[in-house]
C-alpha positions, 0 to 999 in steps of 0.5 A: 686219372693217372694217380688213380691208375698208378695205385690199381693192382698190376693187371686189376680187373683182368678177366680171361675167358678159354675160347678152346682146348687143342691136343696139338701132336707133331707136324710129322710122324716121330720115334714111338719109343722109351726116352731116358731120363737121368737122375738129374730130372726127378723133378715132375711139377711144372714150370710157367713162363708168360711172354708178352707180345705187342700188337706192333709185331707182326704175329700181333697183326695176324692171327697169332693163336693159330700161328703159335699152334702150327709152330708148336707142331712144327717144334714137337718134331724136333723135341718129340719126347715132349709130345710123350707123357711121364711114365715109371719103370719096374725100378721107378724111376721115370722115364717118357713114353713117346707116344706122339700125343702132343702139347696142350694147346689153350685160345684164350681171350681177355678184356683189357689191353695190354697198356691197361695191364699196368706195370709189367716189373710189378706183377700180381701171381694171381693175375699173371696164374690167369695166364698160364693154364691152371686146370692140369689134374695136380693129383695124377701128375703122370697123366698130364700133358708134358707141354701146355701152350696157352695164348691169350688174345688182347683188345689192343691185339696184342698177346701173350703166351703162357708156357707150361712145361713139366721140369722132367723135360728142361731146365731153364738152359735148355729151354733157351736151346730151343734156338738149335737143333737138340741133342736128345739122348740123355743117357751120357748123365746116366749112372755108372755101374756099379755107382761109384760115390766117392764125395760127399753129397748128402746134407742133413735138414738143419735142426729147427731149435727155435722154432723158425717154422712159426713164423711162416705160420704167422705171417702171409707170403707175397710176391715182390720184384726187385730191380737192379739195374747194371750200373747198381750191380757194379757198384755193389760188386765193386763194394764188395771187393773193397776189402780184398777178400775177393778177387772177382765177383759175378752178379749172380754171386753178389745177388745171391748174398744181398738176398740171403742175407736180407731174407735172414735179417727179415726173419728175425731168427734167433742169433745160434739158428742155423740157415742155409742157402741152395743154388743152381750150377750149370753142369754143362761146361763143367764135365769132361767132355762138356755136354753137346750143344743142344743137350735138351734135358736137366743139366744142373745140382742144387749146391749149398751154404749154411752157417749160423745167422750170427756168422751172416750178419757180423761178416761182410758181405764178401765172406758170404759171397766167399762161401758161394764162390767155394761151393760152386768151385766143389762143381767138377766133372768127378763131383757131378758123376758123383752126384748121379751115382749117389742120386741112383737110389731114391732120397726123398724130398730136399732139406727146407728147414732154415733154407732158401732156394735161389735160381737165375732166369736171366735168358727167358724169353729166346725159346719162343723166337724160334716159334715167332721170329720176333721179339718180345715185350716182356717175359717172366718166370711164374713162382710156385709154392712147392 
């Protein structure tokens, strides 16, 4: 019986049924205003965590779908603007009108227990897409809630929560401070005026010579977890400085190199193709003044790498983590006002020929303490092909 079960699919046979839709406002009266939004929050799609939580926790043994709504009240008084929608000015840009609406609020149950789900670290996206509310009008992105809170009740009694926020909002940093009070005033990221760009920001989409853009055509894409435990990241940091290059070297950075260059391997690309990678930097201890606890918005650039897949595969993996290392070091306070005065004027969509995109999650799970007072079983961020 074990056997059979271990070859299931994570989360085989799950069915979710929607109990009932809630618009939940602030618990208190807040500001009807227009709230700013920097040139570092252009990005309007959604981002979907799920958490998963035990029927051992309290929350678990009470009625936890009422207790999360009455929470998320209680939250969207302090974060306000969340409660607002998306709107565009005469210059359109984006902005949030606050207008006190709310958060979406799903009750949802399911016909399995959480034990039956199997396997948490292998997930399923369709399985896990159950989870998180998926009936969001996609062709009017403006018109939607900006938050979406979906709690999904299991046999065991056990729950999960699956969080839906427009990226406008928050980024992953800023979720996390859902901990503190926020700072919500964004206009300390606004541009100067007049912009002064005085760096190089804009990069050119790689010129595809042999035709990479078939293979993707011609194979389908998964999903797949891997995962490194402490103890194998060390190793692997230690064996990349073996020859010297390097002085120190993060976990991120050493990932971030493994699976570049894994993925380019596996591509097969023609030897002379160029690649290129995109990573996220946190900007906020990097300005001058750093940002204020609490800043509640977008703080972040995508930086980038490229060279041709030769130049990948024949170098240690030192090189490449080397070149990771020079382009955060760009990262300053000039470089980042910099960027936002070039990103004043619109620039249309990112470079994605021969490009990988890589972004750390490794704090999920903290906003929702504020909300439970608990911990949680497992926590994991939901991919989205854009």
């Amino acid at each position: 019986m074990e056997k059979a079960r271990n070859k299931t699919t994570f989360g085989s046979g799950l069915i979710v049924k929607i109990k009932g839709e809630t618009m939940v406002p602030p618990a208190e009266e807040t500001p009807k205003d227009l709230h700013f939004l920097s040139n570092l929050d252009t990005r309007v799609h959604m981002i979907d965590t799920i958490y998963f939580f035990n029927e051992t926790t309290d929350v678990g043994r009470l009625d936890a779908a009422e207790i999360i709504k009455d929470g998320l009240g209680k939250v969207l008084v302090h974060y306000y603007p969340v409660a607002g929608r998306i709107i565009k000015n005469e210059k359109g840009k984006f902005m949030v009108h606050c207008t006190g609406e709310g958060a979406l609020f799903v009750d949802a149950e399911a016909n399995l227990t959480l034990d039956e789900m199997g396997d948490f670290t292998k997930p399923d996206p369709a399985t896990y897409g159950k989870l998180v509310y998926g009936h969001l009008d996609q062709r009017n992105i403006l018109l939607n809630p900006l938050v979406v809170a979906q709690v999904t009740k299991f046999k065991c009694g056990g729950f999960v929560l699956g969080l839906s926020m427009n990226h406008a909002m928050a980024d992953g940093t800023s979720t996390v401070e859902f901990m503190s009070p926020p700072f919500l005033d964004r206009t300390i990221l606004k541009a100067r005026n007049p912009p002064k760009v005085e760096l190089t920001h804009e990069y050119e989409d790689i010129v595809d010579v042999f035709n990479t853009k078939a293979i993707f055509e011609q194979e389908m894409l998964i999903t797949k977890s891997f995962i490194f435990h402490r103890e194998n990241l060390e190793k692997r940091k230690k064996k990349a400085m073996e020859d010297g290059v390097l002085r120190r070297c993060s976990s991120f950075e050493v990932l971030t190199a493994l699976m570049w260059r894994a993925r380019t391997q596996s591509l097969r690309y023609n030897p002379d193709q160029q690649v290129r990678l995109l990573f996220v930097v946190d900007v906020r201890s990097r300005l001058d003044p750093k940002l204020p606890k609490g800043y509640f918005g977008n703080a972040f650039l995508l930086m980038n790498c490229q060279c041709s897949v030769s130049e990948m595969l024949d170098s240690p993996l030192s090189s490449i983590i080397e070149r990771i290392q020079r382009s955060m070091k760009m990262v300053t306070d000039e470089y980042v006002k910099s960027t936002i005065d070039f990103l004043e004027e619109p620039k249309g969509t990112l470079p994605h020929s021969s490009t990988v995109f890589l972004s750390a999650w490794s704090n999920l799970g903290y906003i929702i303490v504020w909300i439970l007072d608990g911990e949680n079983r497992f926590s994991q961020a939901l991919p989205r092909y854009l």
